[in-house]
C-alpha positions in Angstrom: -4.5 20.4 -48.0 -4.3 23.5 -45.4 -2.5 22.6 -42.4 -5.6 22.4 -40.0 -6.4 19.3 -42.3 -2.5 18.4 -42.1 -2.9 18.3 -38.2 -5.7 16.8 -37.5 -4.6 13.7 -39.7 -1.2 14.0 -38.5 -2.9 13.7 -34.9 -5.1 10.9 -35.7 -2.3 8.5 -37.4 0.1 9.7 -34.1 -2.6 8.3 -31.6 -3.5 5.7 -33.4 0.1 4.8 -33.8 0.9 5.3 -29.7 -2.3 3.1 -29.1 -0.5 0.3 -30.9 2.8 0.8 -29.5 1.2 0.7 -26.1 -1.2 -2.2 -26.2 2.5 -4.1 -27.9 4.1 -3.0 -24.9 2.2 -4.3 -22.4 0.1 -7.2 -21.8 -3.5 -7.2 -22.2 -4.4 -7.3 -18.3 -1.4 -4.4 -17.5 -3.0 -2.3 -21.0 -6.6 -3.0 -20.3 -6.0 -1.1 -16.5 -3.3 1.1 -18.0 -6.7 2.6 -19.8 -9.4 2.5 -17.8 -8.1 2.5 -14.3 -11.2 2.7 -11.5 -9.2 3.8 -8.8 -7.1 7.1 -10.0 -7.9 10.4 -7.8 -8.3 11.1 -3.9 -10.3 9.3 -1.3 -13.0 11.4 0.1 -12.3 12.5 3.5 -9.2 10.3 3.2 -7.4 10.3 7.1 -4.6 8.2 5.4 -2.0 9.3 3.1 1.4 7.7 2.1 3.6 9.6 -0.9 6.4 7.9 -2.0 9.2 7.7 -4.9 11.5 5.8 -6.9 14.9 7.2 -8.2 14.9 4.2 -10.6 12.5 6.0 -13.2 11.1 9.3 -11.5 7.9 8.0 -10.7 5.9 9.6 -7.7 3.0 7.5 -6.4 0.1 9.0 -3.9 -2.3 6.6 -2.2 -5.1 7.8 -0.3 -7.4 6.2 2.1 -10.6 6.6 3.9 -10.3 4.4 7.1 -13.6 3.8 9.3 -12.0 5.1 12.7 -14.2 2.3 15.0 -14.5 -0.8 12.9 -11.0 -0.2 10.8 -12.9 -1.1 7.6 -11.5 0.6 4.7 -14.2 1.8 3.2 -11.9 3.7 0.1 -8.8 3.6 -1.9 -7.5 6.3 -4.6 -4.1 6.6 -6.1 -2.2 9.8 -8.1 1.2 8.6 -10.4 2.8 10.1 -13.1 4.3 6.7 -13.6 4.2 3.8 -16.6 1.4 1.2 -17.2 3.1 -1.2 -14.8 2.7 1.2 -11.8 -0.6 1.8 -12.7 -2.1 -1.4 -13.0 -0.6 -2.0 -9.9 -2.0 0.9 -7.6 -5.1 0.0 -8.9 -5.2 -3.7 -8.7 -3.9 -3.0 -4.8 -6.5 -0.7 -4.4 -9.4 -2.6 -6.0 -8.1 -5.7 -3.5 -7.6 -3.7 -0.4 -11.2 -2.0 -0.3 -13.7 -3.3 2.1 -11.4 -5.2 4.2 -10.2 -4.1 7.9 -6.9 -4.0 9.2 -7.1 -6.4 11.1 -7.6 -8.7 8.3 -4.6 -7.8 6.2 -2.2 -10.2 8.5 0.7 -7.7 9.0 0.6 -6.2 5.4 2.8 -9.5 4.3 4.6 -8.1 1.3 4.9 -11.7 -0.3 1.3 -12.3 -0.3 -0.1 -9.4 -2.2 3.1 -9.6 -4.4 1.5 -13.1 -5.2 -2.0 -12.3 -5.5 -0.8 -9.1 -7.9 1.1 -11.5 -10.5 -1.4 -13.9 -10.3 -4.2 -11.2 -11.7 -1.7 -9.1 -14.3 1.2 -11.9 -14.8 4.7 -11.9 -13.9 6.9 -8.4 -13.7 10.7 -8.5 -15.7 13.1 -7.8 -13.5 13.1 -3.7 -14.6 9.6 -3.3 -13.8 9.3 -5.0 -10.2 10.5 -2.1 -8.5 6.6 -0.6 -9.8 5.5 -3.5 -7.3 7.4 -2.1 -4.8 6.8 1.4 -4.9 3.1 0.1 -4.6 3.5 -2.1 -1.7 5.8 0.5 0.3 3.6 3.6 -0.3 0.5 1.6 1.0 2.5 1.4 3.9 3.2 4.7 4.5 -0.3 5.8 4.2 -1.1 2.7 7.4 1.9 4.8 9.0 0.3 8.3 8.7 -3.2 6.7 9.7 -1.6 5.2 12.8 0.0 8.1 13.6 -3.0 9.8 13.6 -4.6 7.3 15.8 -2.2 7.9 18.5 -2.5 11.6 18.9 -6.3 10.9 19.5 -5.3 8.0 22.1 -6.6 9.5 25.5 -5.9 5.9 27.6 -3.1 6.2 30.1 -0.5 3.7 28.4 0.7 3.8 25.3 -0.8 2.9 22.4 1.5 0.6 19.9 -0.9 -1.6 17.6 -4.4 0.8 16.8 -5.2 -2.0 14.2 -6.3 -4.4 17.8 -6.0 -1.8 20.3 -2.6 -3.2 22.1 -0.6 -1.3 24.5 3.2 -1.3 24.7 3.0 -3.2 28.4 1.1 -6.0 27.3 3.3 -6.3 24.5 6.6 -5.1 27.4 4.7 -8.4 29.0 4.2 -10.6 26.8 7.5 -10.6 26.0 9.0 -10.7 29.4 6.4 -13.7 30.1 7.3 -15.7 27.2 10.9 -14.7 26.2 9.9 -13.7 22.6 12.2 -12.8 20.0 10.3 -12.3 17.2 7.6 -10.1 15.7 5.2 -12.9 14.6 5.8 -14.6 18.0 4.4 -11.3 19.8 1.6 -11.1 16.9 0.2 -15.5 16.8 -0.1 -14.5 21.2 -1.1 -10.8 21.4 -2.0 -9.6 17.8 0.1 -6.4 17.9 1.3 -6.2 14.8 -0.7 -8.9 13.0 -2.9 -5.7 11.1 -1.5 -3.3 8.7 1.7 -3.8 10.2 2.4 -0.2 10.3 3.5 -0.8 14.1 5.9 -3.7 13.8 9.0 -1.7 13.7 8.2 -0.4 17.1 7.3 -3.9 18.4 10.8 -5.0 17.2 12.1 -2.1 19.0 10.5 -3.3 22.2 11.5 -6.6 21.4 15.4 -5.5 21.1 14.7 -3.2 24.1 13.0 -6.0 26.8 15.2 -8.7 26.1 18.5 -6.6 27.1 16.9 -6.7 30.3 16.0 -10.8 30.4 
């Protein structure tokens, strides 16, 4: 047997081998997207981008966006990892659930709820692989962050801009808190919607929140 033969057999038993190993590992909804994920490259024209780590296992996640400036809709969703099975499935499922919806419909980005609607569609995650749920969930958020942010520099109305998801100004959220001695982020959100989007802007609504009641 020359050792061309020797590799090429050696190379076949190996993949099959990994392909076994892998499809052991995880479950058949995490393997299944593991393989043939739909989402994986950059958005075209994407005008949202969120990059983000985890010192846990070295993994480096990318999500892209495309965001339709006037209706919000988002009309695509790619991801970039160099992370496990787990991480992928996840970027993709998000991404996969995410597309076609506007911000205004994603009700503050509530963690809990697309943490729920992930393990319901690839199972529960051990406690060693949640923080790939995470990384998902908080680099979706930075990519809202750097769309928002973008948003604002283009903003050519006299006040402030806070929410771009509904279009909400920082003095009717300044007076709608001052009206209705709100404490709370949801409180500002169920009266005014700031912050009831992608949530990107809630921070800063707590910040005026802190801010405005000093002063009540």
């Amino acid at each position: 047997m020359t050792l061309k033969h020797f590799t090429r057999i050696y190379f076949l038993f190996h993949s099959c081998y990994s392909s076994n190993r892998v499809g052991k590992f995880y479950s058949e909804k995490i393997s299944d997207r593991f393989h043939a994920p739909q989402n994986v490259g950059s958005a075209t024209g994407a005008n949202a981008v969120g990059t983000n780590a985890t010192f846990i296992c070295g993994a480096v996640l990318r999500v892209s966006l495309r965001i339709e400036k006037d209706t919000k809709e988002i009309v695509e969703v790619k991801f970039r990892t160099n992370g496990c099975g787990y991480l992928i499935a996840s970027a993709d499922l998000l991404a996969e659930q995410i597309t076609g919806k506007k911000l205004n419909e994603l009700h503050g980005l509530d963690k809990s709820i697309l943490q729920t609607q992930i393990k319901r569609e690839l199972g529960e995650f051990s406690e060693n692989r949640r923080h790939c749920l995470e990384l998902c969930l908080e680099t979706l958020q930075f990519a809202f962050a750097d769309f928002r942010n973008s948003q604002i520099e283009e903003f050519a109305g006299e006040k402030a801009l806070i929410c771009t998801c509904f279009g909400v100004s920082e003095e009717t959220i300044e007076n709608v808190i001052k009206e209705n001695s709100f404490e709370t982020v949801e409180e500002v959100s169920e009266t005014c919607n700031a912050g009831g989007g992608c949530g990107s802007c809630q921070p800063l609504i707590q910040e005026i929140i802190d801010t405005t009641c000093r002063y009540l």
